[in-house]
PALUM-951852 format. One record per atom (N, C-alpha, C): x, y, z; atom name; residue number from 1. Coordinates in nm, 4 decimals. Layout:
REM residues N
         px         py         pz   at     i
          X          Y          Z   CA   NUM
...
***
This chain:
REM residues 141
         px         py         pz   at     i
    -1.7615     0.8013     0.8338    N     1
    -1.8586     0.7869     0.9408   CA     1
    -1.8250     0.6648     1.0250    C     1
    -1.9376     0.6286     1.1361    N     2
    -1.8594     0.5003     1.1967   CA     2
    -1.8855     0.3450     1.1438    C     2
    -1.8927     0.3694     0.9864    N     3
    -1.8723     0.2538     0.9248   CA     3
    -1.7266     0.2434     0.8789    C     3
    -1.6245     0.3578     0.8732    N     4
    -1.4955     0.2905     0.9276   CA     4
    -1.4385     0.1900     0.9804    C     4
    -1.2715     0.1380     0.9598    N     5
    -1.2498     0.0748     1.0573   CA     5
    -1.1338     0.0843     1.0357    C     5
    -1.0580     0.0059     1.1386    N     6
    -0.9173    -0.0242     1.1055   CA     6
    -0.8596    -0.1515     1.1424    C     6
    -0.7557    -0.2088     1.0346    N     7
    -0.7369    -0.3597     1.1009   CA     7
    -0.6100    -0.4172     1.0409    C     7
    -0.5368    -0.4923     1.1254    N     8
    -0.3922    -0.5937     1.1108   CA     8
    -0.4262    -0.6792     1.0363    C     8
    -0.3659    -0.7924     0.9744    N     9
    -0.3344    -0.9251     0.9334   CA     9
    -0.1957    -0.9779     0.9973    C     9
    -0.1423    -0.9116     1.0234    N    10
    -0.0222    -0.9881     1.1605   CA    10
    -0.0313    -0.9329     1.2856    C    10
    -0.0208    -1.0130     1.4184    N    11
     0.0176    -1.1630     1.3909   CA    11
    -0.1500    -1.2176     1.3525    C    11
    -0.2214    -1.1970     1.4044    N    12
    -0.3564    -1.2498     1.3597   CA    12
    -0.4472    -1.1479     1.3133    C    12
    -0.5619    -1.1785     1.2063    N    13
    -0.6535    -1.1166     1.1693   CA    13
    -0.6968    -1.0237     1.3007    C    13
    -0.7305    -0.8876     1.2700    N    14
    -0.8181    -0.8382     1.3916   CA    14
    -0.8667    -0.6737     1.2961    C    14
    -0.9874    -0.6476     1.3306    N    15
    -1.0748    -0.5783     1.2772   CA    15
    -1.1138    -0.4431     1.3803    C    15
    -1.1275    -0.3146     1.4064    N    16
    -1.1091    -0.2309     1.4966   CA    16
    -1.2003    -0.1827     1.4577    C    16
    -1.3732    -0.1436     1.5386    N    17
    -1.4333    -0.0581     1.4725   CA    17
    -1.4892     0.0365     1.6004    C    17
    -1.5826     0.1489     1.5281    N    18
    -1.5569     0.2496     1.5979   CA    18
    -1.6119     0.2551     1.7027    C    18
    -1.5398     0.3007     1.8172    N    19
    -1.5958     0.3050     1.9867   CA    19
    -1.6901     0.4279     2.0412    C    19
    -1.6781     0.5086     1.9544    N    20
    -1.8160     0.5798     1.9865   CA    20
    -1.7618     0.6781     2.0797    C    20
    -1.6748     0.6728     2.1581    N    21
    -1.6091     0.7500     2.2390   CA    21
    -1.5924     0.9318     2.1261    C    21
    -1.5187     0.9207     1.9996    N    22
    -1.5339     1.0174     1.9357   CA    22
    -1.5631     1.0396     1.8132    C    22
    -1.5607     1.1131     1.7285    N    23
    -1.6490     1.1236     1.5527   CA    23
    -1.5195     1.1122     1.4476    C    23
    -1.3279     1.0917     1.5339    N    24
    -1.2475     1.1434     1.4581   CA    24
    -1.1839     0.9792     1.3315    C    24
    -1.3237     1.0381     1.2454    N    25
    -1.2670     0.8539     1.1689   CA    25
    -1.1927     0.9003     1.0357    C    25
    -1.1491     0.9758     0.9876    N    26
    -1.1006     0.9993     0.9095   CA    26
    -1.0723     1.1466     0.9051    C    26
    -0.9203     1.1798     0.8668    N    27
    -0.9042     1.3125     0.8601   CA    27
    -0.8140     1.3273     0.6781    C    27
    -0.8167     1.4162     0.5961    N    28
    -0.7715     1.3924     0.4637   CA    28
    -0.6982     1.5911     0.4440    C    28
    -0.6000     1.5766     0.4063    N    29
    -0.5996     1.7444     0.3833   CA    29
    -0.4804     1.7299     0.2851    C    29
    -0.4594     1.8365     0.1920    N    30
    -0.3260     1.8372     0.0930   CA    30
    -0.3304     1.9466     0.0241    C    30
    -0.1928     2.0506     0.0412    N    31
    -0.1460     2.0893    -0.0165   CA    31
    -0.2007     2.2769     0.0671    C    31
    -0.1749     2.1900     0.2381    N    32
    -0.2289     2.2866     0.2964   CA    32
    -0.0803     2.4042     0.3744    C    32
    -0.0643     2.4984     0.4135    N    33
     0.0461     2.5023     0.5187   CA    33
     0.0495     2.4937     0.6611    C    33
    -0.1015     2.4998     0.7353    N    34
    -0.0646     2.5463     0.8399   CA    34
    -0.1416     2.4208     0.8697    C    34
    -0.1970     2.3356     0.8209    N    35
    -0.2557     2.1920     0.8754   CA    35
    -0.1223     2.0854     0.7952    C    35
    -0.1600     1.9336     0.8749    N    36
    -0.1041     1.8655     0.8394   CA    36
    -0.1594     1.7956     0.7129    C    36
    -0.0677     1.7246     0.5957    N    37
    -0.0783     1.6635     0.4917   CA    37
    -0.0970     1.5551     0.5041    C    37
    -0.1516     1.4929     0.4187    N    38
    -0.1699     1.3660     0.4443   CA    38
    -0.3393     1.3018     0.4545    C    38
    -0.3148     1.1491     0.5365    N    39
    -0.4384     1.0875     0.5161   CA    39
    -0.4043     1.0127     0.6804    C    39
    -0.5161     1.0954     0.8019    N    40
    -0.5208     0.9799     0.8974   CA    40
    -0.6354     0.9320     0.9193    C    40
    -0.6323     0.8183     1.0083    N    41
    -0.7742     0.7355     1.0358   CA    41
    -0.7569     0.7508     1.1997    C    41
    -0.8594     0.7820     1.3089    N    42
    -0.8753     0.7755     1.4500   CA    42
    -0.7736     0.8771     1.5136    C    42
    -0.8238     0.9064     1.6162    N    43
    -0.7162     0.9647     1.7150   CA    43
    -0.7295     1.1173     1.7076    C    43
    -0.6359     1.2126     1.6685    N    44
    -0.6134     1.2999     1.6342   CA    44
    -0.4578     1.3706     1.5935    C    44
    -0.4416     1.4509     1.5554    N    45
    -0.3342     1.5324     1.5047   CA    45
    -0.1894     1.4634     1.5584    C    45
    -0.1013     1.3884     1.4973    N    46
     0.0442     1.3678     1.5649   CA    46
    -0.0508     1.2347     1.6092    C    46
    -0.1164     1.1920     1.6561    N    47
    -0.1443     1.0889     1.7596   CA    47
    -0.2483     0.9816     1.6569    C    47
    -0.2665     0.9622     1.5187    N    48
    -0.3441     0.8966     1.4430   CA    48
    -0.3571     0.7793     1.4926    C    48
    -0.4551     0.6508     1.4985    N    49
    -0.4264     0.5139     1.5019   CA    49
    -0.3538     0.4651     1.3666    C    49
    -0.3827     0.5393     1.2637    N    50
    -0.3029     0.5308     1.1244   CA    50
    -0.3037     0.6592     1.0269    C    50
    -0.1584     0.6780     1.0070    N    51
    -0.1239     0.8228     0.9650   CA    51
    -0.0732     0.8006     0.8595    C    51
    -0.0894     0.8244     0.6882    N    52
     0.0158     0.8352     0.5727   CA    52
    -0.0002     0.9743     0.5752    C    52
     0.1531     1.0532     0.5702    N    53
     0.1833     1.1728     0.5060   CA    53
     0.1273     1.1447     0.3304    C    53
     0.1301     1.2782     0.3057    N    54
     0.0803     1.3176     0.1546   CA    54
     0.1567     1.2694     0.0359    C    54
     0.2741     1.2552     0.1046    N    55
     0.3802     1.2083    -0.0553   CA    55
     0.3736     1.0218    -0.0325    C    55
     0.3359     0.9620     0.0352    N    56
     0.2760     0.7771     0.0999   CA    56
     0.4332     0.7822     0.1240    C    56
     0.5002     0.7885     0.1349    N    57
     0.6591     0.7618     0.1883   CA    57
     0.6791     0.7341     0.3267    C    57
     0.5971     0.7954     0.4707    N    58
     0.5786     0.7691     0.5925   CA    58
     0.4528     0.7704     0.6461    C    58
     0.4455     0.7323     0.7765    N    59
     0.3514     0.7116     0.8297   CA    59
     0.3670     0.7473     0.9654    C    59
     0.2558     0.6906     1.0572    N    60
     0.2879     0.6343     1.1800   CA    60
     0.1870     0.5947     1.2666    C    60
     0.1700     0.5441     1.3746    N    61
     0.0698     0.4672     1.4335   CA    61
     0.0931     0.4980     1.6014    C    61
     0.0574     0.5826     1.6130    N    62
     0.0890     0.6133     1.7630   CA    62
    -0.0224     0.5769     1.8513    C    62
    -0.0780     0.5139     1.8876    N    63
    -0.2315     0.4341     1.9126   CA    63
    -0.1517     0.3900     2.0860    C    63
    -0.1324     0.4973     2.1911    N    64
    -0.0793     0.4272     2.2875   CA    64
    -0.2015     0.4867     2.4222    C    64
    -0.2138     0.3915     2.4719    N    65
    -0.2408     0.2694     2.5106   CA    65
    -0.3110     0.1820     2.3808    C    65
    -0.3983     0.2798     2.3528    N    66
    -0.5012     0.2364     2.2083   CA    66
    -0.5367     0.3493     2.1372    C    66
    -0.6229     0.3546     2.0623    N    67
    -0.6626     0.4637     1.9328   CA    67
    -0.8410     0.4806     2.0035    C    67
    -0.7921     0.6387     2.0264    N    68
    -1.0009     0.6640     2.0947   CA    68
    -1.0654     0.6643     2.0292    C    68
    -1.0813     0.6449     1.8726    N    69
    -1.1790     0.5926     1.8011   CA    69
    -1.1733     0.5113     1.7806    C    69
    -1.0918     0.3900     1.7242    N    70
    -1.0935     0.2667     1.7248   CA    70
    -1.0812     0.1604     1.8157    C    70
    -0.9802     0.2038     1.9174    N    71
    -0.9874     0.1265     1.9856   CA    71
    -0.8635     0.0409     1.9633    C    71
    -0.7421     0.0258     1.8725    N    72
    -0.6732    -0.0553     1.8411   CA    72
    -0.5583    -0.0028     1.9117    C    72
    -0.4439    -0.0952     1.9280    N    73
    -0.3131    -0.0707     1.9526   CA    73
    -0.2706    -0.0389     1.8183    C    73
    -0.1030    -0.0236     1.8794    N    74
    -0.0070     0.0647     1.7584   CA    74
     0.0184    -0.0874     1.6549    C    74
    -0.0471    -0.0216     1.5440    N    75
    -0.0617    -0.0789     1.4300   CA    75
     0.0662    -0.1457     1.3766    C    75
     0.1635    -0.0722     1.3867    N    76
     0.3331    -0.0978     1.3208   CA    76
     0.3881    -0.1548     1.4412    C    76
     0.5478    -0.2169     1.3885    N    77
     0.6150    -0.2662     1.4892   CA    77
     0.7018    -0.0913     1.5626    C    77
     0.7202    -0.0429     1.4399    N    78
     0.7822     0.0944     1.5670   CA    78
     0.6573     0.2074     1.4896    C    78
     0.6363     0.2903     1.6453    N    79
     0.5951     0.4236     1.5780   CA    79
     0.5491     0.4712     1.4220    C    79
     0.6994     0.5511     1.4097    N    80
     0.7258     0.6097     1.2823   CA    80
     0.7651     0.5077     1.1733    C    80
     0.7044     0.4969     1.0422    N    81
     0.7542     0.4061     0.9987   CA    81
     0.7881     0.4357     0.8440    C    81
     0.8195     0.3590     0.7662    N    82
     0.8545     0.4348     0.5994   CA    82
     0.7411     0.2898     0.5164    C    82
     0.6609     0.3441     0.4125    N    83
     0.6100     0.2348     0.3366   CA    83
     0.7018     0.1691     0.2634    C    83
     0.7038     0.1123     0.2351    N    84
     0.7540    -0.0002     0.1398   CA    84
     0.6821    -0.0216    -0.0291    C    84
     0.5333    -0.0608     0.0183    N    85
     0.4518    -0.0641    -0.0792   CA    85
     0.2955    -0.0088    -0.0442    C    85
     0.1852    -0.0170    -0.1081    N    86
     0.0559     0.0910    -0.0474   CA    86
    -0.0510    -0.0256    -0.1507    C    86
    -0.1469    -0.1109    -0.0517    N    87
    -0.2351    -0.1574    -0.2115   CA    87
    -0.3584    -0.0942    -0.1558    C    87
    -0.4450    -0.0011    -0.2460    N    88
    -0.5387     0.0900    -0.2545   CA    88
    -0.6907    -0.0107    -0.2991    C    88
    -0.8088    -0.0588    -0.1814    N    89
    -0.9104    -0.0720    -0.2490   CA    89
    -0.9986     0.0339    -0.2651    C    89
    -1.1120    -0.0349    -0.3217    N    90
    -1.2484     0.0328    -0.3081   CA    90
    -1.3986    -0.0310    -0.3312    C    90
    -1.4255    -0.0101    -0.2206    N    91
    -1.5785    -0.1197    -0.1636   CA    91
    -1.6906    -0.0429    -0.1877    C    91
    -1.7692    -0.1114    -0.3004    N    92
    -1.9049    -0.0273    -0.3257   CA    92
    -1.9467    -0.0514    -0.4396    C    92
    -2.0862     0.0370    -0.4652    N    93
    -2.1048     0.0165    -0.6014   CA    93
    -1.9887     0.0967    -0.7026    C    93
    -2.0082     0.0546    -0.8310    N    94
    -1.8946     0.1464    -0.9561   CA    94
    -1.9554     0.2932    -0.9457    C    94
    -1.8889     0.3748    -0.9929    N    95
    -1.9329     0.5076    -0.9916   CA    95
    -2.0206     0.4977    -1.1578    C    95
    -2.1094     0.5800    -1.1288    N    96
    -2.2271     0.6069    -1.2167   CA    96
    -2.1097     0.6631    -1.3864    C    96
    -2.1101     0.6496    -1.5367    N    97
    -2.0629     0.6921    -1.6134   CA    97
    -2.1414     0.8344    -1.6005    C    97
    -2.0919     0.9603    -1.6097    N    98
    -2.1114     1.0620    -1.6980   CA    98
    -2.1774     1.0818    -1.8037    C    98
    -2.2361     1.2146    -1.8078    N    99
    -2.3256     1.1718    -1.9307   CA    99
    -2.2776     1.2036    -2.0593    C    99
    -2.1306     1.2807    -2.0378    N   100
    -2.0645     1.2575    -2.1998   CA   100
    -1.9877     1.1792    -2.1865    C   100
    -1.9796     1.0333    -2.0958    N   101
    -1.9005     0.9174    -2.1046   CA   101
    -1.9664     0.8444    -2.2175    C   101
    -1.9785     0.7517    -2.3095    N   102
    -1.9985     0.6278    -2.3667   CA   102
    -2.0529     0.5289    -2.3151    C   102
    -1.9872     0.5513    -2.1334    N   103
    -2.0727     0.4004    -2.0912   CA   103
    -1.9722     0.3032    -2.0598    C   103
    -1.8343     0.3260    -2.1465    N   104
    -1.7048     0.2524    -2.1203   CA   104
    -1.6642     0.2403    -2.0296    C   104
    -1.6607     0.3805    -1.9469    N   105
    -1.5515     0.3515    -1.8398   CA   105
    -1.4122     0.4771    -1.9353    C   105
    -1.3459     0.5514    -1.8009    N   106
    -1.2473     0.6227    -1.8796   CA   106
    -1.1222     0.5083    -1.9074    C   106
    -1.0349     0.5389    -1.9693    N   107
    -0.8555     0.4708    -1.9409   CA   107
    -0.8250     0.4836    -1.8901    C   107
    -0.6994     0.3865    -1.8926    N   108
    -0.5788     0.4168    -1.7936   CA   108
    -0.4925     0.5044    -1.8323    C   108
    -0.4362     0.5881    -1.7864    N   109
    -0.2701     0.6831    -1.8291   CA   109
    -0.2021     0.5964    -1.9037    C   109
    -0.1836     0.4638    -1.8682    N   110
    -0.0693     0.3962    -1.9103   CA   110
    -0.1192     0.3389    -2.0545    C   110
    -0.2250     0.3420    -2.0569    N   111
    -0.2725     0.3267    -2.1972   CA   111
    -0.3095     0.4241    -2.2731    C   111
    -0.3255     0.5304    -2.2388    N   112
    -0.3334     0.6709    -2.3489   CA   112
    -0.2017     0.7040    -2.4257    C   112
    -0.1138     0.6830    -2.2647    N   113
    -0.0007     0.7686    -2.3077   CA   113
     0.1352     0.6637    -2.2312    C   113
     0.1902     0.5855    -2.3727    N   114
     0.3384     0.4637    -2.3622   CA   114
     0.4438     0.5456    -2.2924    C   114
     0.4669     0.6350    -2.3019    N   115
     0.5581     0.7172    -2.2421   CA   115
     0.5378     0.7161    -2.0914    C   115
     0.4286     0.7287    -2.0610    N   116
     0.4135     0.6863    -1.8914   CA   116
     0.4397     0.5620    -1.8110    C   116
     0.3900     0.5012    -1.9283    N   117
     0.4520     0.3385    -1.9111   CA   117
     0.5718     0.3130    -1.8837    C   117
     0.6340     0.3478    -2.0104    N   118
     0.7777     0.3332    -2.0088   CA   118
     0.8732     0.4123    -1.8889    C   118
     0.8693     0.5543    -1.8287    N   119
     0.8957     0.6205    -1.7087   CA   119
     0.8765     0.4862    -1.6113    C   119
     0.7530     0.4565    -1.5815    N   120
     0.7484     0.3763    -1.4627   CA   120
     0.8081     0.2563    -1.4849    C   120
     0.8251     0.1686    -1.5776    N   121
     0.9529     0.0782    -1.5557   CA   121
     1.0447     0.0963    -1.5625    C   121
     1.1257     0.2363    -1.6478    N   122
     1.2657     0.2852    -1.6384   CA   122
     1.2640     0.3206    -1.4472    C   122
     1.1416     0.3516    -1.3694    N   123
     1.2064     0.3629    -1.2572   CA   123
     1.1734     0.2617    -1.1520    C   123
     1.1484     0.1435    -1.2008    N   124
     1.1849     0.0154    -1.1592   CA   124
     1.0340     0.0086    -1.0940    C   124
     0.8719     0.0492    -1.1000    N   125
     0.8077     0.0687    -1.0948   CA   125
     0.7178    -0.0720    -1.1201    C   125
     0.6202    -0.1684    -1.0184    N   126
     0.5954    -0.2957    -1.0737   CA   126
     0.4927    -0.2500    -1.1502    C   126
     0.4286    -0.3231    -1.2521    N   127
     0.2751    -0.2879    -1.2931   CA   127
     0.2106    -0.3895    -1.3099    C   127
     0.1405    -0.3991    -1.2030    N   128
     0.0321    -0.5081    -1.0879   CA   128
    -0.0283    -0.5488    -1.2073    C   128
    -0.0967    -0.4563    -1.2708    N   129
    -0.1913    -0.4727    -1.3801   CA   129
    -0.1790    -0.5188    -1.5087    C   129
    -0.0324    -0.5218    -1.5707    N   130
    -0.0495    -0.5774    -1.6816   CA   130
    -0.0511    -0.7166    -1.6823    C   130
    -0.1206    -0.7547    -1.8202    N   131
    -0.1653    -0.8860    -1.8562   CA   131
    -0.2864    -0.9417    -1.7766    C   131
    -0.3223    -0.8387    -1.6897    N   132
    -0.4802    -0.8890    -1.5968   CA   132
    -0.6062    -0.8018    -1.6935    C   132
    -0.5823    -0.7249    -1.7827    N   133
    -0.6940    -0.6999    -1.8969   CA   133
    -0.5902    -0.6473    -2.0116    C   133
    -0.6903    -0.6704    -2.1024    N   134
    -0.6136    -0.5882    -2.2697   CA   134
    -0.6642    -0.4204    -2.2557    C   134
    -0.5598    -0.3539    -2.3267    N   135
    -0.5671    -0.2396    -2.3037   CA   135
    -0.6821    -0.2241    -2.4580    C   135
    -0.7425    -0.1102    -2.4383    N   136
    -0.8859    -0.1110    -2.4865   CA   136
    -0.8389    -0.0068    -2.6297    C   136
    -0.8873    -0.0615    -2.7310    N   137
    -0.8562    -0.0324    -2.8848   CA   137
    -0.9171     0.1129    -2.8763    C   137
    -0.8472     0.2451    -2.9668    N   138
    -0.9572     0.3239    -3.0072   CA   138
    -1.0547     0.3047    -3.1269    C   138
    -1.1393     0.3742    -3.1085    N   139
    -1.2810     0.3649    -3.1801   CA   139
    -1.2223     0.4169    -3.3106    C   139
    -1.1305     0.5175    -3.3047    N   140
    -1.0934     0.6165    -3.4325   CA   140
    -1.0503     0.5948    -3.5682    C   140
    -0.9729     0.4583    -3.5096    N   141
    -0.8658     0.3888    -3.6185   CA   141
    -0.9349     0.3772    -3.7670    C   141
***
């Protein structure tokens, strides 16, 4: 909705929110054929203010003059661009547990199952997360 936004940290902080001009604040689709994949924010089709394809490998920011929902210029230094790296938040309350949850909270993959672990550093894979909590004991033992 138009609590969206979109925004740089180079060269300076700047924050883009929505101009009201149109409703297009987010578009999400996967694993479609005849629409595009991926995740954009403003604009429309080919023309996003910010575009990741579905596999996060490209993008692009075609925002020219500016982005008609946001309002921002082209986000990247060129166009089309390739990620590098992707850091994913999320602003809000926690999601409610389930009612055949415990109350815990589910795991991580990488803690159910070492073998996943191990894949992602055999493919040179960082993991942000270890040593920032202990991986959580089972109850079963």
């Amino acid at each position: 909705d138009s609590r969206c936004f979109l925004f740089t940290v180079f060269p300076k902080l700047r924050v883009y929110t929505a101009t009201g001009y149109n409703q297009h604040f987010m578009y999400l689709n996967q694993n479609q054929q005849t629409m595009p994949n991926g995740l954009g924010m403003g604009g429309q089709h080919g023309y996003f203010g910010l575009w990741l394809d579905s596999d996060f490998g490209r993008g692009h920011s075609r925002a020219r003059p500016k982005c008609t929902t946001y309002g921002s210029p082209q986000l990247s230094g060129e166009e089309d661009f390739t990620l590098d790296s992707m850091e994913v938040w999320a602003v809000g309350k926690p999601p409610e547990p389930e009612e055949d949850e415990d109350g815990g909270g589910k795991r991580s993959i990488l803690d159910v199952d070492p073998e996943a672990q191990a894949m992602m550093e055999m493919a040179g894979k960082t993991l942000h997360s270890q040593g920032l909590r202990e991986p959580e004991e089972d109850q079963e033992q």
